[in-house]
N, CA, C and O atoms as a CHARMM CRD file, in Angstrom:
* protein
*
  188
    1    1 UNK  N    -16.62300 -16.82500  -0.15900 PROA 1      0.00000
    2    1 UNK  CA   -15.15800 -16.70100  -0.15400 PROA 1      0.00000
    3    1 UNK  C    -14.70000 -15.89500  -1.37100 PROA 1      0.00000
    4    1 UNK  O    -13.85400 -15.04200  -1.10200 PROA 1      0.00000
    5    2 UNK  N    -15.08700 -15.98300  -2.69100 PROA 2      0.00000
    6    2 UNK  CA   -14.79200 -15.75800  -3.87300 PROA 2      0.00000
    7    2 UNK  C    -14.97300 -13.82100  -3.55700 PROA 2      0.00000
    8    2 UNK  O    -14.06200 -13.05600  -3.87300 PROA 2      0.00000
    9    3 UNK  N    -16.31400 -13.31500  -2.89500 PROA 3      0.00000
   10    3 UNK  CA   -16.65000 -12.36200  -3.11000 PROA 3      0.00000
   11    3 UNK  C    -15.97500 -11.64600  -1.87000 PROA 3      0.00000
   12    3 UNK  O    -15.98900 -10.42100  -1.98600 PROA 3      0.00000
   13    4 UNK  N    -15.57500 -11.97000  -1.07900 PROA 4      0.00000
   14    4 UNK  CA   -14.12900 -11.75700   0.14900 PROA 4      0.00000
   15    4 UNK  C    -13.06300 -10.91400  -0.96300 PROA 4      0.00000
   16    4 UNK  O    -12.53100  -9.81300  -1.10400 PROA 4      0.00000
   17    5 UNK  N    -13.18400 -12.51900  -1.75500 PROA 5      0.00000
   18    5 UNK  CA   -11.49000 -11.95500  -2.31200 PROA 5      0.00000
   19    5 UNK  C    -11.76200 -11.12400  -3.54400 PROA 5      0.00000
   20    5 UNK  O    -10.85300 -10.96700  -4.36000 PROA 5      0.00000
   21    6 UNK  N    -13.30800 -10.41700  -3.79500 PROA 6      0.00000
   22    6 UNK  CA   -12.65900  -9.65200  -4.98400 PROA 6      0.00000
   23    6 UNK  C    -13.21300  -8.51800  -4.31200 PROA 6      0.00000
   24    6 UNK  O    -13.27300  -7.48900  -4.98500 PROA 6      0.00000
   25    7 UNK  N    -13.72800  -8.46600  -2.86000 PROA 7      0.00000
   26    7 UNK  CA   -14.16200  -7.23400  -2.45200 PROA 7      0.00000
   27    7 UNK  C    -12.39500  -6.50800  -1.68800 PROA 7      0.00000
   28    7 UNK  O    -12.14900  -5.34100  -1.38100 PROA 7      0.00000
   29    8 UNK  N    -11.63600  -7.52400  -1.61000 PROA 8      0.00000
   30    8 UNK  CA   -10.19000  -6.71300  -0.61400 PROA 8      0.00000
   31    8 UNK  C     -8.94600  -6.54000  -2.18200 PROA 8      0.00000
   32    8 UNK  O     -7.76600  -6.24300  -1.99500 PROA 8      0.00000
   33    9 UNK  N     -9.39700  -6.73700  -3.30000 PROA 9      0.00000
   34    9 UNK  CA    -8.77700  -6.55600  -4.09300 PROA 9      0.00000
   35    9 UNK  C     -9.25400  -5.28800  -5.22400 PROA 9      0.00000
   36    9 UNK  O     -8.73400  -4.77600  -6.21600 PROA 9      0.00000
   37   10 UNK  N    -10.31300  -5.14200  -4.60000 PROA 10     0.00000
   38   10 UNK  CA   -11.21200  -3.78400  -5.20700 PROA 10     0.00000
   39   10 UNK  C    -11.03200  -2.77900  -4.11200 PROA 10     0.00000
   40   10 UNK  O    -11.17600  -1.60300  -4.44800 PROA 10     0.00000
   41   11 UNK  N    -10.68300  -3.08400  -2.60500 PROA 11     0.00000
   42   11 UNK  CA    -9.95300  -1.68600  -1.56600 PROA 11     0.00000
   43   11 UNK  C     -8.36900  -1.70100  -1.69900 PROA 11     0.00000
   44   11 UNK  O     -7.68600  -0.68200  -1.59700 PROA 11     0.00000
   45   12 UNK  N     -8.01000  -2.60400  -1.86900 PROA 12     0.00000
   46   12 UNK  CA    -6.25300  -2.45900  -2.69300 PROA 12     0.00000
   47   12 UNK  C     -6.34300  -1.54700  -3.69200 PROA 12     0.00000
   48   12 UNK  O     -5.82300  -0.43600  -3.57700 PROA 12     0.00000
   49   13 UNK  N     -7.14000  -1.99500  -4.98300 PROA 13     0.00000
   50   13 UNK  CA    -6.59900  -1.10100  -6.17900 PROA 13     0.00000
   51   13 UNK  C     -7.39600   0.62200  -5.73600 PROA 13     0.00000
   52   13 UNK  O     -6.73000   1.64600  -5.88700 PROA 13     0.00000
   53   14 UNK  N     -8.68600   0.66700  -5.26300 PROA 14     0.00000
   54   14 UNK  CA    -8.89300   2.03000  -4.18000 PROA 14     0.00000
   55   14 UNK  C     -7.87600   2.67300  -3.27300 PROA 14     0.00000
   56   14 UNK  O     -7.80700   3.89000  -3.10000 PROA 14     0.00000
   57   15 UNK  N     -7.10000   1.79200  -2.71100 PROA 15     0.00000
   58   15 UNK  CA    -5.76700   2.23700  -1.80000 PROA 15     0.00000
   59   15 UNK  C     -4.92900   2.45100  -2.95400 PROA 15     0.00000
   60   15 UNK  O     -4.57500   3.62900  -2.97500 PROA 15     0.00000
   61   16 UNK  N     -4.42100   1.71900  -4.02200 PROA 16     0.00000
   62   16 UNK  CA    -3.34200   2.24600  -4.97300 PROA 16     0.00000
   63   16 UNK  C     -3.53100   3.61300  -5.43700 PROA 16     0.00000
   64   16 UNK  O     -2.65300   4.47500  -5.41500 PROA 16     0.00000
   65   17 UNK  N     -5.19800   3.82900  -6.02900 PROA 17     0.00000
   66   17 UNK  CA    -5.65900   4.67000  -6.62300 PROA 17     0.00000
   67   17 UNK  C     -5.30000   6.21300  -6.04600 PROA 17     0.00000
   68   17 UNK  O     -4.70300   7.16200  -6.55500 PROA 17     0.00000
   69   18 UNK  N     -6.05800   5.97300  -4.51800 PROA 18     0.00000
   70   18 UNK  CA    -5.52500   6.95600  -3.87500 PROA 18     0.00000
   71   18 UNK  C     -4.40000   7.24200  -3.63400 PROA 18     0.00000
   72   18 UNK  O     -4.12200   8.44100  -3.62300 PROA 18     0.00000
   73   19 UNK  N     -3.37200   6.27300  -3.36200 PROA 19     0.00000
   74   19 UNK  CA    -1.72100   6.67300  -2.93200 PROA 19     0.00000
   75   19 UNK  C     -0.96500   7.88300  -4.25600 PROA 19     0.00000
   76   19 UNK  O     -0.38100   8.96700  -4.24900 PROA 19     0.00000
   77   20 UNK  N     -1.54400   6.63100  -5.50300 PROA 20     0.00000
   78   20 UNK  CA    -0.95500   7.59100  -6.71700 PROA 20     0.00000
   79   20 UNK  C     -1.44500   9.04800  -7.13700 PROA 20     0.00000
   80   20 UNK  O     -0.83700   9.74900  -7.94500 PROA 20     0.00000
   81   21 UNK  N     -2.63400   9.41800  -6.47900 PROA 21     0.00000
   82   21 UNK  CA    -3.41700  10.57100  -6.42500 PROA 21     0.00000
   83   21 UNK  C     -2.48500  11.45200  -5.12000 PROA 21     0.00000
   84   21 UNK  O     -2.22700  12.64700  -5.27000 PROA 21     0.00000
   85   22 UNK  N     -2.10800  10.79200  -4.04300 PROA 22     0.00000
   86   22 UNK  CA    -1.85600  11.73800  -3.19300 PROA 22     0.00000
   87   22 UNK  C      0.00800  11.79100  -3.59900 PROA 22     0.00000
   88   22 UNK  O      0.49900  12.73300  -2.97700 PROA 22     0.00000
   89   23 UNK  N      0.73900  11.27700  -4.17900 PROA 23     0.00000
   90   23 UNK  CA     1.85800  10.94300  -4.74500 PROA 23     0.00000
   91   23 UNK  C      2.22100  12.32600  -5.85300 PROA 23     0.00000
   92   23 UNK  O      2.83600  13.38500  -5.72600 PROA 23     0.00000
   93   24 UNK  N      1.40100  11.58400  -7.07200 PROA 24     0.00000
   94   24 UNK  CA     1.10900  12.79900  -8.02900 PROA 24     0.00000
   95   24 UNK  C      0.91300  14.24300  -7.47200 PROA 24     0.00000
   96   24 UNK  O      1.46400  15.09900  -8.16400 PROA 24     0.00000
   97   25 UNK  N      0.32600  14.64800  -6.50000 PROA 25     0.00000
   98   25 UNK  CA     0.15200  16.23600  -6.42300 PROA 25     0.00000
   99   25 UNK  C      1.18500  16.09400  -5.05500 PROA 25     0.00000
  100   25 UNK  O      0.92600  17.04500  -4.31700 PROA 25     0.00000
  101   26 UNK  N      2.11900  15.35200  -4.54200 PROA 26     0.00000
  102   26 UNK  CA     2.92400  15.56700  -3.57500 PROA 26     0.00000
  103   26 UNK  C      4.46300  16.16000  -4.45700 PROA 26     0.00000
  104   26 UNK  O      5.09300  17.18700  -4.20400 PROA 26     0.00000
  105   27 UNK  N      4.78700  15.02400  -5.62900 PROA 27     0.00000
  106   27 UNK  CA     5.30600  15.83200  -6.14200 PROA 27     0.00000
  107   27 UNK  C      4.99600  16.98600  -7.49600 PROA 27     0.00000
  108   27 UNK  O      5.82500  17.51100  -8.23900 PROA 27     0.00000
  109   28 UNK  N      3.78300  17.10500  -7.48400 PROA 28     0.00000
  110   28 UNK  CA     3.61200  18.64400  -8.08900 PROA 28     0.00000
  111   28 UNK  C      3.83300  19.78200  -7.34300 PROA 28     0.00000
  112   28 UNK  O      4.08600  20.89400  -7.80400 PROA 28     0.00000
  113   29 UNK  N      3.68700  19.34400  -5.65100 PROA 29     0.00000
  114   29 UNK  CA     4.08100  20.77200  -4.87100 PROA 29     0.00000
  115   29 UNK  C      5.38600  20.80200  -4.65300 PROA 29     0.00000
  116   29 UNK  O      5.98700  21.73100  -4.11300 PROA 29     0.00000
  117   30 UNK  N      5.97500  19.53900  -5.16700 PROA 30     0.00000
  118   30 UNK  CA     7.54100  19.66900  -4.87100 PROA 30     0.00000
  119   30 UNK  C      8.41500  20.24900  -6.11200 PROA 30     0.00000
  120   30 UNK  O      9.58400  20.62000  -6.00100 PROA 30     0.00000
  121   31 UNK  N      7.37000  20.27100  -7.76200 PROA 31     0.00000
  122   31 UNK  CA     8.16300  20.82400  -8.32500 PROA 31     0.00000
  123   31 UNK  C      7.77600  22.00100  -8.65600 PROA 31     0.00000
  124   31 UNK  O      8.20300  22.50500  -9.69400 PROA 31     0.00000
  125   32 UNK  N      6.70600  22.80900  -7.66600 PROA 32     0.00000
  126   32 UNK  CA     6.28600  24.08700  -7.42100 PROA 32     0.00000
  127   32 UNK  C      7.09100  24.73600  -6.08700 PROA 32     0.00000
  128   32 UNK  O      6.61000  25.61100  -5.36800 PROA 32     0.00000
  129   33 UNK  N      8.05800  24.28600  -5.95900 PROA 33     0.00000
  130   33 UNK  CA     8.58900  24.50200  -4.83400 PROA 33     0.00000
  131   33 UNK  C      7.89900  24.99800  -3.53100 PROA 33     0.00000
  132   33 UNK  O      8.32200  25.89900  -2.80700 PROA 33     0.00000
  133   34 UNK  N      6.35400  23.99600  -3.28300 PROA 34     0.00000
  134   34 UNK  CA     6.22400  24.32400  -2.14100 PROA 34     0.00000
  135   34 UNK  C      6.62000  23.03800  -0.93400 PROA 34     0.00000
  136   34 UNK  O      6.15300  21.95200  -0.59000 PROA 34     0.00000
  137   35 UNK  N      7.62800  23.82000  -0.61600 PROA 35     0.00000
  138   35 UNK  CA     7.93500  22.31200  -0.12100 PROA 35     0.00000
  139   35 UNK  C      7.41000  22.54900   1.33500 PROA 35     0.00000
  140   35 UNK  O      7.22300  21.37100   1.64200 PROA 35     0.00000
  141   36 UNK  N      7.06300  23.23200   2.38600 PROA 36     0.00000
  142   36 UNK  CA     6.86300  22.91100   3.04100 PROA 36     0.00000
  143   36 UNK  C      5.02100  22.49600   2.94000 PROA 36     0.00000
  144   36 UNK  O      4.88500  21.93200   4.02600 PROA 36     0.00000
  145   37 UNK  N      4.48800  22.48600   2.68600 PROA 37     0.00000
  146   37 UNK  CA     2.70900  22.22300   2.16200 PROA 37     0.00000
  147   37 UNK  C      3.36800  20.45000   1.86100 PROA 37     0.00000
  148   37 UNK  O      3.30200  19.58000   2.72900 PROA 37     0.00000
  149   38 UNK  N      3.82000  20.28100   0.81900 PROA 38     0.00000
  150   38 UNK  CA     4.38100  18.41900   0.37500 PROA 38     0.00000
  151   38 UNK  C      4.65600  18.11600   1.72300 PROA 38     0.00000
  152   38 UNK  O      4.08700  17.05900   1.99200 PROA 38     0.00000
  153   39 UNK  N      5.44700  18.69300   2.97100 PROA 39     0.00000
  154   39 UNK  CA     6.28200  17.93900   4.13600 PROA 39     0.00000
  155   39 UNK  C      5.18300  18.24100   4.49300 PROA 39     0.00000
  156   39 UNK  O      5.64400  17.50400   5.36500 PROA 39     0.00000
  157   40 UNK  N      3.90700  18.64500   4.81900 PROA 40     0.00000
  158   40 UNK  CA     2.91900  18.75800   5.71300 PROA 40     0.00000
  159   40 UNK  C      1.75800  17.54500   5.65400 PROA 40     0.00000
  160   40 UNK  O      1.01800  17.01700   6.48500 PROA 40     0.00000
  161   41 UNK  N      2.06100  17.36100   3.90600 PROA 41     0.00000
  162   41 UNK  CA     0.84000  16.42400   3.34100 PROA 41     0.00000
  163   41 UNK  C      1.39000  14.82400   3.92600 PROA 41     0.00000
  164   41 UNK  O      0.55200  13.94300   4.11600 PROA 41     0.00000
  165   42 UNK  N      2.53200  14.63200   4.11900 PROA 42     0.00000
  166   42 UNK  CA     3.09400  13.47900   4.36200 PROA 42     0.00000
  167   42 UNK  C      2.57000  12.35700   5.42100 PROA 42     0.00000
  168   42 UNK  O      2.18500  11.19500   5.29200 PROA 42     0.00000
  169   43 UNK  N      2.76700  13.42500   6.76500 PROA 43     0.00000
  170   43 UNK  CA     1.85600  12.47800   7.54400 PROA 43     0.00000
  171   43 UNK  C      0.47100  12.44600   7.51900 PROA 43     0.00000
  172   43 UNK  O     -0.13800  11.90000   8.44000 PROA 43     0.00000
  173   44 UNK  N     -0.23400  13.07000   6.38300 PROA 44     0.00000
  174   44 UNK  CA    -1.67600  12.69900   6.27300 PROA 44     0.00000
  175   44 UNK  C     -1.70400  11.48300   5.52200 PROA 44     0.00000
  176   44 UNK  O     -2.68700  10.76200   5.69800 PROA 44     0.00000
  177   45 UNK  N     -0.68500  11.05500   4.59700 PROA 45     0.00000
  178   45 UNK  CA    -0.51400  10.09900   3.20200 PROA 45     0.00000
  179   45 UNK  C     -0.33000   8.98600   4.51500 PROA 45     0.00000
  180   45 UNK  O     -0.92200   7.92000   4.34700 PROA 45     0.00000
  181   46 UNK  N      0.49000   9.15100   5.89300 PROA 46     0.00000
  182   46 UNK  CA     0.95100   8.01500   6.36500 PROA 46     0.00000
  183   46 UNK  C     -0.15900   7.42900   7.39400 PROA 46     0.00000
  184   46 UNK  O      0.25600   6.59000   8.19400 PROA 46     0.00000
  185   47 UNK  N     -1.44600   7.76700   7.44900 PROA 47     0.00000
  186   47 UNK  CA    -2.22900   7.32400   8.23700 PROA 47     0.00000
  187   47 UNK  C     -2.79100   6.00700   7.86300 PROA 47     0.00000
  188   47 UNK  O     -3.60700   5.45200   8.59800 PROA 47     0.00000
């Protein structure tokens, strides 16, 4: 049980990790004004 709960709290902070990775360069293309590339990346972030 113990190793349940620190294996879905080690793919959480992997899911945070990644969100803030795909976040961070979503708005770097937004303050590179590429905005349509950021509106493209979106529904890949929403899968």
């Amino acid at each position: 049980m113990k190793v349940l709960l620190m294996r879905v709290t080690t793919y959480q902070k992997m899911k945070m990790r990644i969100w803030s990775v795909l976040l961070n360069s979503l708005f770097k293309n937004l303050r590179q004004k590429k905005y349509t590339q950021a509106i493209q990346s979106i529904p890949r972030m929403m899968k």
